[in-house]
Structures are given as structure tokens and as C-alpha cells.
C-alpha positions as CSV (number, residue, x, y, z in Angstrom):
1,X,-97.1,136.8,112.9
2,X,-93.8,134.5,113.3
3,X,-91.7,136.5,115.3
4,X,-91.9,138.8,117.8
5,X,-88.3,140.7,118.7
6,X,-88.8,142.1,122.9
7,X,-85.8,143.3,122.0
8,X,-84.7,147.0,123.5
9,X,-83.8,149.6,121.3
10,X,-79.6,149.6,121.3
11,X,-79.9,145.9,121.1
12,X,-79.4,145.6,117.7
13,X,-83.1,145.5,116.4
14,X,-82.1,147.4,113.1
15,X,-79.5,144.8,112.3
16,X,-82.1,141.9,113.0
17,X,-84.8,143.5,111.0
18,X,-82.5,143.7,108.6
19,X,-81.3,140.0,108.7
20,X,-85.1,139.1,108.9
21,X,-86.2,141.2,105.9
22,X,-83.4,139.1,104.1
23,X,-85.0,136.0,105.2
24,X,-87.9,136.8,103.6
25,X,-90.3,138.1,106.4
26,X,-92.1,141.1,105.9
27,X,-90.8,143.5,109.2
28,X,-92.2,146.1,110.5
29,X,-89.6,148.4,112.9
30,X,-89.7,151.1,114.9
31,X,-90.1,153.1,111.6
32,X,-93.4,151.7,110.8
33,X,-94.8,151.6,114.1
34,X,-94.1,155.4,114.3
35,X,-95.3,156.4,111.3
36,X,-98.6,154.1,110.8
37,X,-100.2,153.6,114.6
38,X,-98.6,156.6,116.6
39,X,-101.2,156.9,118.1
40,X,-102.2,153.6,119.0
41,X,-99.0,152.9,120.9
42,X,-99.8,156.8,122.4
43,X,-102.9,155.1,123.8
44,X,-101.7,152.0,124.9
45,X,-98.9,154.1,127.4
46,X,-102.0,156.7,128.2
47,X,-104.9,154.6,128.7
48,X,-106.9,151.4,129.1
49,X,-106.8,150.2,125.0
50,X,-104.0,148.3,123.5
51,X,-103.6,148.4,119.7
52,X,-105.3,145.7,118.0
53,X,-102.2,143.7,117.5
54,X,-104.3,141.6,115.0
55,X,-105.3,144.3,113.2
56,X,-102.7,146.7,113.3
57,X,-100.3,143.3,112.2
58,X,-102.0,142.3,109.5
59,X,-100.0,140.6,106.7
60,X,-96.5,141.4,109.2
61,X,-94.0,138.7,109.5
62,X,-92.3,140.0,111.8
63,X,-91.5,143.4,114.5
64,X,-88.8,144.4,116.3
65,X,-88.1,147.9,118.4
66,X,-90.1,149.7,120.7
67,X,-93.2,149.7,121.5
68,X,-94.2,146.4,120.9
69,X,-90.9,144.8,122.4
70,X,-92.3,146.7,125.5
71,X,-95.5,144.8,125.0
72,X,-94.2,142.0,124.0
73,X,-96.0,139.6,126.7
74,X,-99.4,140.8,125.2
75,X,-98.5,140.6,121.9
76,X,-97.1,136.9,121.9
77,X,-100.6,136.2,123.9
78,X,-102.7,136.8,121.2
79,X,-99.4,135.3,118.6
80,X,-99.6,132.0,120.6
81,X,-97.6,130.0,117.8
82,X,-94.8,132.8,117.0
83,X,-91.3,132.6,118.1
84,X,-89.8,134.9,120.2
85,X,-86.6,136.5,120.2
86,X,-84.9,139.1,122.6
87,X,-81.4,140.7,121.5
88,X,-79.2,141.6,123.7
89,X,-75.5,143.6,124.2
90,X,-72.0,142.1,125.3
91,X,-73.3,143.4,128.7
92,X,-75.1,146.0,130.7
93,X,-72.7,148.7,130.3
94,X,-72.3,147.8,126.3
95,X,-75.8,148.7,126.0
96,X,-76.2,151.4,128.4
97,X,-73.3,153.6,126.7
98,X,-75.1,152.8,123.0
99,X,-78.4,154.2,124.9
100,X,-76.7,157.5,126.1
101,X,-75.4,158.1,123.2
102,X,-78.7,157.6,121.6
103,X,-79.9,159.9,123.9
104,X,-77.7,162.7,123.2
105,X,-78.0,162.4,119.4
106,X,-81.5,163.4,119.7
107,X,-80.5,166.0,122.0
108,X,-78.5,167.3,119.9
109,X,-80.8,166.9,116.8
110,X,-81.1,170.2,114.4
111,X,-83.0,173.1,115.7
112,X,-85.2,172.9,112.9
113,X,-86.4,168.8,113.9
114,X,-87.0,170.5,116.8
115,X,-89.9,172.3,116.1
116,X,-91.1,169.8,113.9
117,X,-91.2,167.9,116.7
118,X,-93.4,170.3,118.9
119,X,-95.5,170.6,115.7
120,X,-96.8,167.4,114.8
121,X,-96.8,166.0,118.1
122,X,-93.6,163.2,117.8
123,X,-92.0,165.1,120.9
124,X,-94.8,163.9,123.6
125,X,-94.9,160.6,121.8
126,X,-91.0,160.2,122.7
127,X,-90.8,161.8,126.0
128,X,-94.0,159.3,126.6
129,X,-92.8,156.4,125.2
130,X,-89.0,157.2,126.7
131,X,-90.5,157.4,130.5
132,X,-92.3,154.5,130.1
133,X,-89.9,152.1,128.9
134,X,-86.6,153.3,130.5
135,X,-87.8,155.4,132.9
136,X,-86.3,158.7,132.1
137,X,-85.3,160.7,128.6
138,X,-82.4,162.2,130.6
139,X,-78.9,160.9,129.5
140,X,-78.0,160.9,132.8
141,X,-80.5,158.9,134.4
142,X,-77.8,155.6,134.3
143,X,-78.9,153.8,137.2
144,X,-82.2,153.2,136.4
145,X,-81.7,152.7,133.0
146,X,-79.8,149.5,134.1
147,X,-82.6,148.6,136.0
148,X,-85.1,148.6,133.5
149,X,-82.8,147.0,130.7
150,X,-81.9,144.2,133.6
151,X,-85.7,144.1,134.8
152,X,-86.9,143.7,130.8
153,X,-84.2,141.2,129.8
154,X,-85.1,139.1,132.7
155,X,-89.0,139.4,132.6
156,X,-88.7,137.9,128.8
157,X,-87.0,134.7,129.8
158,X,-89.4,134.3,133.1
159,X,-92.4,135.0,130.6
160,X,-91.8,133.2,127.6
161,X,-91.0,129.4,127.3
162,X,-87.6,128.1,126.6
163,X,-88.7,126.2,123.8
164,X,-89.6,129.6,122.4
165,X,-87.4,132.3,123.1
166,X,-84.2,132.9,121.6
167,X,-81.7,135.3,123.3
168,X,-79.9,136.7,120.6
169,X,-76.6,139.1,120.2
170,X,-76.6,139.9,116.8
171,X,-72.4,139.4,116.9
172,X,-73.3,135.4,116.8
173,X,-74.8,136.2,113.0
174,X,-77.0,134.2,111.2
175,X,-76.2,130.5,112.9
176,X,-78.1,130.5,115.9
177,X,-81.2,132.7,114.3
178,X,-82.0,130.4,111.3
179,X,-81.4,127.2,113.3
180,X,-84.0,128.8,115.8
181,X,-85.9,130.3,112.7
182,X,-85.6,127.0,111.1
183,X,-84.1,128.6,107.8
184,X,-81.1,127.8,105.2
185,X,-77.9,130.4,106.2
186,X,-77.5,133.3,103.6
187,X,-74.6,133.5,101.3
188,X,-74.4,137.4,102.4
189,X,-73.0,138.7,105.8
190,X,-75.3,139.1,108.6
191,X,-76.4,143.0,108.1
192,X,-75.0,145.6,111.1
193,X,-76.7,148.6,111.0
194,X,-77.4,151.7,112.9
195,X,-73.8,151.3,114.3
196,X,-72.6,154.4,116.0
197,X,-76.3,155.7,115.5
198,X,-75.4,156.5,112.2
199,X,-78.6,155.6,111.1
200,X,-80.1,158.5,113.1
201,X,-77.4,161.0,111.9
202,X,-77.9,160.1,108.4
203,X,-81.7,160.8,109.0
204,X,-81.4,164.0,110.7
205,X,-79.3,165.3,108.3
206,X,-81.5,164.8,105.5
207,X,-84.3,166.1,107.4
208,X,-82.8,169.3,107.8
209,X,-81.7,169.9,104.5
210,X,-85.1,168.9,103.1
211,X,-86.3,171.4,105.8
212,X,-83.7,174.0,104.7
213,X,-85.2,173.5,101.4
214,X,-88.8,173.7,101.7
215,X,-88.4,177.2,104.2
216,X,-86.4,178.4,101.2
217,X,-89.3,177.8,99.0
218,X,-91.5,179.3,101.4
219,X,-89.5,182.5,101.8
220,X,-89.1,183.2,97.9
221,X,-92.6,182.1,97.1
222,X,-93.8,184.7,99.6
223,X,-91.5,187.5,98.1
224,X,-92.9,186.6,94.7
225,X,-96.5,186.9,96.1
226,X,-95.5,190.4,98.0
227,X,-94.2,191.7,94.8
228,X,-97.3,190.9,92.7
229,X,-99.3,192.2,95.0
230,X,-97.6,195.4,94.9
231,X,-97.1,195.7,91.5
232,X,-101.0,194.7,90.6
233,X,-101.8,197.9,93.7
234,X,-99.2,200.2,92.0
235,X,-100.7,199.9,88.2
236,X,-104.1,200.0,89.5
237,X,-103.6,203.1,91.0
């Protein structure tokens, strides 16, 4: 492990992981802490275990999102010689509108994702993961939302040593990151992703239409099985 990103979600953690993949690290994000150690990270918000960052890190450069930002002081503890970096917005109410908005997409999110989510379980992993970083999974819940983000912002710098913490807004680009990282500046732009949570749009939308799909399968498969059973009743008798 090399770097560790405490970074809150709506920080710009999709654009770092991005910059960091092009950097050469190997990243895990919010995408692959979801979808290899749910529950691990349920655990670690439900009971006594942690994940075995050790383990469950293996071979990984580099993470960035939730959960492990949440754990971050943990994580660096048993990562003693990686750098830490925590991203931040143009201020509190920058970051806080990004997060309601991120709320409200999920909200919002196709009817069919929806019971997906009640079926394989990701909907008590979010509601638990979202009350126990932020507080609350309610859009409206504003005040202590700027309480946690302030709390977590400042708890990183009080934690982690000057000399290795970086507090990053993506805007600065790649300057400040590789002179921190210690790595030559890329010829390409410094990535910006997940802007307007169109990341998330992009996802649900293609979840829904593979969803449409698949249900449309389902349907005309089970006419075809009606209707051979019927036919193989009716020449029987």
C-alpha cells in the first residue's frame, strides 16, 4: 500500500483514482470495495472485526472512497510507510450541495434497482454505511452533514503527520500530487470524473436496460415453456 485517500465521497475520489491509475498504481475504489469485501466493510460498521486490511489489500497500490477513507486512521496504522491524502471541495457548501445531489440520484434511481437492491442486500449495506459516515441517508439532513464532513476533514490533519498528508482539491491537478507522490507530471489532463454524478446516471441507466432485458427474456422464455407444456398435454391426450 502507498496511498491511502481519507478522502469523502463528493471530494473528488473518482477523479484521483483516476489520476492515480494513470500514474501507475493499481486502485481500488468504491467499486471494488463494494463488489469484493461487502461484507467485510458490513462487519466492520456492525461489529468488533475490521477487514484484514492486509489481506483484503493485497497487491493494491492504492484506495480511495468510502469505507476505508472512513477507516483511514486504522488502515494507515497497519500501512505505516504509505502516504496519505485527503481531497477536499472549494468549501463546505461546494461539497455539501454535490452530496445532496448524490443523495437524490439514488433516490431517484429506477424502480427496478430498487428491488435489486432489497434483493441482494446492497440497500442495508448503503443505509449502514450512509448512517455511519454522515450520519443520515436523508437529503435533508444538511446540518449534520457539515458536521461530519468538517469533523472528518479535521480529524485527518490532527491524526496524520504533516510530513504525510496531503490535502488535495483535485482543481490544483497533477502539480502538487506528483510532487507529494514524488512522480514525473503526465503529458494528459488531470482526469475529472463523476462530474454532475454522471458517473452514477450513466450506471443506472445501463442497469435498467440490462434489467429490462433480462425480465424480457424471462417473460418470453416462460411463454415458450407454457406453450410446450400445453401442446405436449393436448397431443398426449
Amino acid at each position: 500500500m502507498k496511498v491511502i485517500c481519507a478522502g469523502l465521497a463528493k471530494t473528488g475520489t473518482t477523479s484521483l483514482a483516476k489520476a492515480l491509475q494513470v500514474l501507475g498504481y493499481n486502485v481500488y475504489d468504491f467499486k471494488e470495495h463494494f463488489t469484493f469485501h461487502r461484507q467485510e466493510w458490513l462487519d466492520s460498521f456492525e461489529t468488533d472485526r475490521l477487514p484484514d486490511f492486509k489481506g483484503i489489500y493485497q497487491g493494491v497500490d492504492a484506495i480511495t472512497d468510502v469505507p476505508p477513507a472512513f477507516w483511514f486512521e486504522e488502515i494507515a496504522a497497519v500501512f505505516p510507510e504509505a502516504k496519505v491524502i485527503v481531497t477536499v471541495r472549494d468549501s463546505e457548501e461546494v461539497w455539501l450541495k454535490s452530496w445532496k445531489e448524490h443523495l437524490q440520484v439514488g433516490k431517484d434511481r429506477p424502480f427496478l434497482l430498487k428491488v435489486a437492491g432489497w434483493w441482494n442486500n446492497s440497500r442495508h449495506f448503503f443505509n449502514t454505511l450512509h448512517n455511519a459516515i454522515y450520519g443520515s441517508f436523508n437529503p435533508e439532513a444538511t446540518a449534520l452533514f457539515r458536521k461530519r464532513y468538517r469533523q472528518h476533514n479535521e480529524r485527518v490533519q490532527a491524526v496524520i503527520p504533516a510530513e504525510r498528508l496531503l490535502v488535495f482539491n483535485v482543481k490544483q491537478g497533477w502539480k502538487p500530487l506528483c510532487e507529494f507522490l514524488g512522480c514525473d507530471i503526465p503529458s494528459t489532463q488531470f482526469p475529472r470524473a463523476n462530474v454532475g454524478q454522471a458517473d452514477v446516471k450513466k450506471y443506472f441507466a445501463e442497469y435498467a436496460t440490462k434489467a429490462k432485458s433480462t425480465i424480457a427474456f424471462i417473460f418470453l422464455f416462460g411463454i415458450l415453456l407454457f406453450a410446450a407444456v400445453f401442446m405436449v398435454k393436448f397431443t398426449g391426450s
